[in-house]
C-alpha positions as CSV (number, residue, x, y, z in Angstrom):
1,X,-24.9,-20.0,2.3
2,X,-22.5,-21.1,4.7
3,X,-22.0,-24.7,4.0
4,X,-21.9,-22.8,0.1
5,X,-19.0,-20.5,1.2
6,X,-17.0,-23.5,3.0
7,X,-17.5,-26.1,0.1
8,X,-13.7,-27.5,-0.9
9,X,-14.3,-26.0,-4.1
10,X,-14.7,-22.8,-3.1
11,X,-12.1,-22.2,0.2
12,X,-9.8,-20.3,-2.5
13,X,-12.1,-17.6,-3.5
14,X,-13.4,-16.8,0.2
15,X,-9.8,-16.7,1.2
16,X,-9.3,-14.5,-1.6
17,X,-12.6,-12.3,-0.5
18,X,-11.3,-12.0,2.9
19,X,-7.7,-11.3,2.2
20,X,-8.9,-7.9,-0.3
21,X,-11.2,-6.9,3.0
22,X,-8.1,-7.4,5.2
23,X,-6.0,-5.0,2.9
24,X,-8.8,-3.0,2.5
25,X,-9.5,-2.3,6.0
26,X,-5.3,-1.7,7.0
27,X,-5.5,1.3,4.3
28,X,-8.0,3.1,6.1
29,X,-6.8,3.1,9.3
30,X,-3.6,4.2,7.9
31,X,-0.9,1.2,8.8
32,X,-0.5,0.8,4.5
33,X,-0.5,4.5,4.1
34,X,3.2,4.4,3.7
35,X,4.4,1.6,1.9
36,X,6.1,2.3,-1.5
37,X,6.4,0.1,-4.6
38,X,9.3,0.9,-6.7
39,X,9.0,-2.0,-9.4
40,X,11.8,-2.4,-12.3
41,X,11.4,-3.8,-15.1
42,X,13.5,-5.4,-17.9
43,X,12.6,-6.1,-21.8
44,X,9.6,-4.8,-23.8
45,X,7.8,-8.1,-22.9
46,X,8.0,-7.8,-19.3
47,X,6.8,-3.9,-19.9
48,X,4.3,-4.7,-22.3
49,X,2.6,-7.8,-20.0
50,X,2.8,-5.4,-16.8
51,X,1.1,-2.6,-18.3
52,X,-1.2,-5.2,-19.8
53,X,-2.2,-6.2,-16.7
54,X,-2.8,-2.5,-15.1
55,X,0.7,-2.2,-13.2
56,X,1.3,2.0,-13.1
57,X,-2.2,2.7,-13.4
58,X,-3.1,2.2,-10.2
59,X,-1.4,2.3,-7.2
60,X,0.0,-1.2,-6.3
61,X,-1.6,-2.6,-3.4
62,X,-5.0,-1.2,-5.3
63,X,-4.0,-3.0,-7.8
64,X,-4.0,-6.4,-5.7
65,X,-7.2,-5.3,-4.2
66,X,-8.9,-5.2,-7.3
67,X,-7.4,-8.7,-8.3
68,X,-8.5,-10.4,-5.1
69,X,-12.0,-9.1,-5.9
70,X,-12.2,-10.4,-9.2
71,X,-10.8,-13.5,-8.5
72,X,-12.8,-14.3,-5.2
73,X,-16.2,-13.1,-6.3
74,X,-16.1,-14.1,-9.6
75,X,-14.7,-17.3,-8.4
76,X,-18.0,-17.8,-6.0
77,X,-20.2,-16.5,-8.6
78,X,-18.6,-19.2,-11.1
79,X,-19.1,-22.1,-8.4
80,X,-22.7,-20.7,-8.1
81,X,-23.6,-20.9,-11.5
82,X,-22.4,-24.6,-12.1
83,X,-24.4,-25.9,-8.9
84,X,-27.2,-24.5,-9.8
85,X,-26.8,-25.7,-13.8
86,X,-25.0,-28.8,-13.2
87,X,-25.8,-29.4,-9.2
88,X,-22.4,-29.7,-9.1
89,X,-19.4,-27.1,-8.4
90,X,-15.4,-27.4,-10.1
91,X,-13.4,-28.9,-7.9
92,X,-10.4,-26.6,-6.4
93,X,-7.5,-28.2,-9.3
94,X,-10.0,-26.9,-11.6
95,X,-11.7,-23.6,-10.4
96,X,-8.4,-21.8,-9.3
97,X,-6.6,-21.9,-12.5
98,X,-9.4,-21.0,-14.9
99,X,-11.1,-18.1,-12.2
100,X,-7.2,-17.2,-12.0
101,X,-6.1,-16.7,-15.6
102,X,-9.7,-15.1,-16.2
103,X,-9.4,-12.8,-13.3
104,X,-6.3,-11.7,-14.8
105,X,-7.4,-9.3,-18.4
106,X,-10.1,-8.6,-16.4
107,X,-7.9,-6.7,-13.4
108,X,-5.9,-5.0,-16.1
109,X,-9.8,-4.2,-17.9
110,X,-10.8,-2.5,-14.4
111,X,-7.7,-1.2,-13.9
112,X,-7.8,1.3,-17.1
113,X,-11.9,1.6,-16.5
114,X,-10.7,3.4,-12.5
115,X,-7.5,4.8,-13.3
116,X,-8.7,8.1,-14.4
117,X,-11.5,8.2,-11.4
118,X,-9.0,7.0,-8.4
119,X,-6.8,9.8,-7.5
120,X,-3.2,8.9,-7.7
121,X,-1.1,10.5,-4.4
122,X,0.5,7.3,-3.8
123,X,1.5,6.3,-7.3
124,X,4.7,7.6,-7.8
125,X,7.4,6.2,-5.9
126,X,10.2,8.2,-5.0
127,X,13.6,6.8,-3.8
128,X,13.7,8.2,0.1
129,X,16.5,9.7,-0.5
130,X,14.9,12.7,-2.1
131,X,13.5,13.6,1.3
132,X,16.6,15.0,2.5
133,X,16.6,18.7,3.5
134,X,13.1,18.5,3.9
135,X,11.1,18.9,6.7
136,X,9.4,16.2,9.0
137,X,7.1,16.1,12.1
138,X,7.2,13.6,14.8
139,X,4.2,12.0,14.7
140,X,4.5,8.9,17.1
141,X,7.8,9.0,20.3
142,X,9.9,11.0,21.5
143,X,13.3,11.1,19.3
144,X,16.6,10.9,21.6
145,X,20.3,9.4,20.0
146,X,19.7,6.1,19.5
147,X,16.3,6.0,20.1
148,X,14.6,6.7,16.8
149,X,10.6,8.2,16.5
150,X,8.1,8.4,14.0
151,X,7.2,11.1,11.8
152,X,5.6,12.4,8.8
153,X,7.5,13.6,5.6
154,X,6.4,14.5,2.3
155,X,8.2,14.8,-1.3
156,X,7.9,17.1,-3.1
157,X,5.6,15.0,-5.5
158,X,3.1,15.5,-2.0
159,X,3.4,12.3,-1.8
160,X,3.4,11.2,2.1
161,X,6.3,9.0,3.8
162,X,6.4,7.6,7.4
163,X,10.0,7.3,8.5
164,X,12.2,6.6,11.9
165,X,14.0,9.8,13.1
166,X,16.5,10.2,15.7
167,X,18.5,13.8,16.4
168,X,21.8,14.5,14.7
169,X,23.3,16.2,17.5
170,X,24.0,14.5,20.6
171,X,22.1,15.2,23.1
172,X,19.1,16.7,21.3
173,X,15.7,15.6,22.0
174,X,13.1,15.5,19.9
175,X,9.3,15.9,20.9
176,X,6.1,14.6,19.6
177,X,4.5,17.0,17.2
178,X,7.9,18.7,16.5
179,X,8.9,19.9,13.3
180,X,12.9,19.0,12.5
181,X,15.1,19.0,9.2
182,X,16.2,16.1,7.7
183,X,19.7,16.2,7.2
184,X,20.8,12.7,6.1
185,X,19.9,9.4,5.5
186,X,21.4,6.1,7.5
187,X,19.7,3.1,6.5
188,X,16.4,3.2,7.5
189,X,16.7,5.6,9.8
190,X,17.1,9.8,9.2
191,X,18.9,12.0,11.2
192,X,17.7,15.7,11.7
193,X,18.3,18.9,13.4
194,X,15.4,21.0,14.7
195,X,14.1,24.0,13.3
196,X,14.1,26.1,16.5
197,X,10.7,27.2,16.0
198,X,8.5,24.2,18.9
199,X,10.1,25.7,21.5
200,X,9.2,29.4,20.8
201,X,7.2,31.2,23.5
202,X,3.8,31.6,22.6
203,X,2.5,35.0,22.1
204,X,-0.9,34.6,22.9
205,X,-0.5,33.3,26.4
């Protein structure tokens, strides 16, 4: 299986194999939980080919999961096939293009077959803009001026955003697991004011 696996012919589709585990593996512990794909598109063709091929059905890294798995293990199961009918696999010239091209009504088939099935939280993309006046929590830090933190937003889709925070006010300190108000947007960065409410005395102590 090995010497199988590491054949010239078939380096693509193991890379390809291995790359859909990679992704699959940094969306559950959460490091792709926030990435947005806000994907324009010009001319009925260029719509028409996109939502051939699945794009808005699923979300978009899904989307490249599901082509990486068509395209690697169909790929190998190809390669299988012809050594054992022929004895002899398509070299790599060959085998990418045609498992390629194949892999790609196929992604747009699965695509529509999961679409209705997969729940869709991260589907619509938002500009970030929308999150201002919001609220956020600090999630990873300690927020200071100049010294952004991480936190946690959501729009009002639900849809969840990680973002870099630092106080509007000089001075102000933000803590980790503090909510604050997002006020305005710089860059990649927002600036926010806190709520008042994490520093409230606890009245059950």
């Amino acid at each position: 299986m090995l010497a199988f696996l590491l054949a010239e012919g078939n380096f693509a589709f193991v890379v390809a194999v291995l790359l859909m585990l990679l992704i699959g593996l940094v969306q559950v512990i959460g490091f792709g939980h926030d990435v947005d794909s806000d994907l324009h598109v010009e001319g009925d063709f260029h719509f028409d080919f996109l939502s051939w091929l699945g794009v808005g059905r699923l979300p978009l890294l899904m989307l490249i999961v599901v082509f990486l798995a068509i395209f690697g293990i169909g790929g190998l199961a190809l390669q299988q096939l012809l050594r054992d009918w022929t004895g002899e696999p398509l070299s790599t010239v060959a085998a990418v293009p045609l498992v390629g091209v194949a892999a790609l009504p196929l992604t747009g088939l699965a695509a529509r077959l999961l679409a209705p099935i997969l729940p869709r939280d991260f589907t619509t993309a938002v500009p970030l803009d929308v999150l201002v006046g919001t609220s956020a929590q600090i999630v990873t830090g300690r927020a200071s001026t100049g010294s952004p933190a991480r936190a946690r937003a959501e729009d009002h889709h639900g849809q969840v955003h990680y973002i870099m925070v630092e106080p509007d006010n000089a001075g102000q300190v933000f803590e980790e697991g503090e909510r604050v108000l997002l006020v305005r947007r710089e860059g990649e960065c927002f600036r926010a004011i806190s709520r008042g409410d994490f520093h409230l005395p606890r009245l059950d102590g």
